[in-house]
Each structure stands twice: as structure tokens, then as C-alpha cells.
N, C-alpha and C positions, 0 to 999 in steps of 0.2 A: 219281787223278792220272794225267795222259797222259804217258808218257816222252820222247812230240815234243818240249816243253819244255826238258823238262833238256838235251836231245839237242841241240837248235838253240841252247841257251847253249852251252854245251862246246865246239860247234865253233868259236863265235864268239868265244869266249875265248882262243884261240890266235892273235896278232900275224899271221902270216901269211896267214889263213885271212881275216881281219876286214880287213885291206889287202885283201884282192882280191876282196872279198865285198859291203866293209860290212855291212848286216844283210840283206841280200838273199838270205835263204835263207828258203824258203817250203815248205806242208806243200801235198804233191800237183801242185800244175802252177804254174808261170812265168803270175803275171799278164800284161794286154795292156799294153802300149806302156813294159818294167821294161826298164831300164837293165841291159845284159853286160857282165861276165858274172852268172849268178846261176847259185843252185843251189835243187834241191828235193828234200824228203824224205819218204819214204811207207812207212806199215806195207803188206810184204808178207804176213804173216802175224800171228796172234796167239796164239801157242803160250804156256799157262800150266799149270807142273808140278805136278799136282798129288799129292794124299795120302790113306792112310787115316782121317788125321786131324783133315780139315777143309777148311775152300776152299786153295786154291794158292797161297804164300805167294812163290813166283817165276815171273818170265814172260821170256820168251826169243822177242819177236818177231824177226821177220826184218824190217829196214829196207833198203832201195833210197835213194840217195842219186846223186844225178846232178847234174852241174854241166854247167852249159849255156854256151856261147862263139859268139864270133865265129868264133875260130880254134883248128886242133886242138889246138896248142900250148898255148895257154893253157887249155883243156880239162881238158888232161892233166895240169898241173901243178898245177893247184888241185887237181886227182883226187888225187894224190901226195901234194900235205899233209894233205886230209883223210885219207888212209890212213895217216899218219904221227903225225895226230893220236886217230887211234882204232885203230890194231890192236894188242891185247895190252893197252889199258886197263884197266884196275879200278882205276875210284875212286868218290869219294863227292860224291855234286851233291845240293845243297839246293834246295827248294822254298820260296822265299820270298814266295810267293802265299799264304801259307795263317799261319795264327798258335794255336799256336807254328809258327815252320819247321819241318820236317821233311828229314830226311837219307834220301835213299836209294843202296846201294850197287848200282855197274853196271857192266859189263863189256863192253868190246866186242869181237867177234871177227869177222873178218875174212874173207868168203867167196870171191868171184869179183868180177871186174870187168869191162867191155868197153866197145870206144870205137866209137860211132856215128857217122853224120851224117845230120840230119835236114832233108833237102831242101826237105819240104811247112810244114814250121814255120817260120814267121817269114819266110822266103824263105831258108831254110835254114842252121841253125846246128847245132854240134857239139856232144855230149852224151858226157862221161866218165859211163858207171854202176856202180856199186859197191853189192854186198850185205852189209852188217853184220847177225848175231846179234846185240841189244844185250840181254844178260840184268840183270835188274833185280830188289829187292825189288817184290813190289805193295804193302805197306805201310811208310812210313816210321816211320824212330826220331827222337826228338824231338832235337833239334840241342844 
């Protein structure tokens, strides 16, 4: 299971986030000619803890999360709910791709952020980016 998934429901789940998104949050880069604002998410790293006892039964990557704009304004405030809807989280998102569903528990925690402006892109639009730890089971418990 990729925790992209559960991660881009979650956000999208929260009223606010989904008003000024719809489902336009995408994994790695802003397709050509998408309607803004959007955003995208991408594993910075893929840290899994492991044990003496066996493969790693948690992972703790780093996600990069950046919402993209016209305007800074608007940037910065989709930035803000999404940080509102994930700092300090732990809960439980199912996976209902799979039968039975599977529950995994995930936490998000909350690194650095910074606001850009990206000249050469598009002919130039505004990038809030923000780093979440999103720690996760790698295996689900049955729902």
C-alpha cells in the first residue's frame, strides 16, 4: 500500500481544502493546462523503522506538499488549512481498494514550510511548500 492514497483522501476530506482544491491534488508535478489553484504531493524520503525482529513494521517518510496559485494570497491560505488539517494528526484511514479493507494508523507531523514564486512556470505562479513526516503502519489491520 502507498500512503499517497490515504494522504490525498484525508486532505480532501476536509470542506475547506476540497472548496478550494476540488480534487486537484496530484502526486509529483501540476499537469499541463490544470485549472488553479492545485496542489501536489511528493515522498521526500522513505524512512522505515526497523527491528531485530523482522522487516519494519513503520515508516516515517517525509512528504513535501505544495499548493500552487495565481496569487500569494491564495497560496498561503490553502497552505494554512492544509497545515491545519494535518499537524498533530493521528488517526486511522482505510484502504478501501483492497477486500477486506484495511485500516492503517498515521500521524502527521509537521516540519518547515516556505513561500515561493515561480517565475519560469506557467508564466509564473506561487508555490506555498510544506514538509510533513507522515508516520504510518506498513501493514494494515483488518477494518
Amino acid at each position: 500500500m502507498e500512503i499517497f492514497t490515504l494522504f490525498r483522501g484525508y486532505l480532501l476530506a476536509d470542506a475547506t481544502i476540497a472548496a478550494a482544491l476540488g480534487t486537484r491534488v496530484y502526486p509529483v508535478k501540476v499537469p499541463q493546462k490544470v485549472t488553479y489553484p492545485a496542489a501536489t504531493i511528493q515522498r521526500i524520503t522513505g524512512i522505515r523503522i526497523g527491528h531485530l525482529h523482522g522487516p519494519a513494521s513503520i515508516a516515517r517518510p517525509r512528504y513535501q506538499v505544495d499548493v500552487w496559485s495565481l496569487t500569494f494570497q491564495e497560496a498561503t491560505t490553502i497552505g494554512a488549512a492544509i497545515r491545519t488539517r494535518l499537524e498533530g494528526k493521528n488517526v486511522i484511514l482505510t484502504d478501501t481498494t483492497v477486500s477486506p479493507e484495511l485500516n492503517y494508523r498515521v500521524a502527521f507531523d509537521f516540519q518547515d514550510e516556505r513561500d515561493l514564486s515561480e517565475p519560469d512556470i506557467n508564466e509564473g505562479y506561487y508555490r506555498h511548500s510544506a514538509d510533513y513526516f507522515v508516520w504510518h503502519q506498513v501493514n494494515g489491520f483488518a477494518a
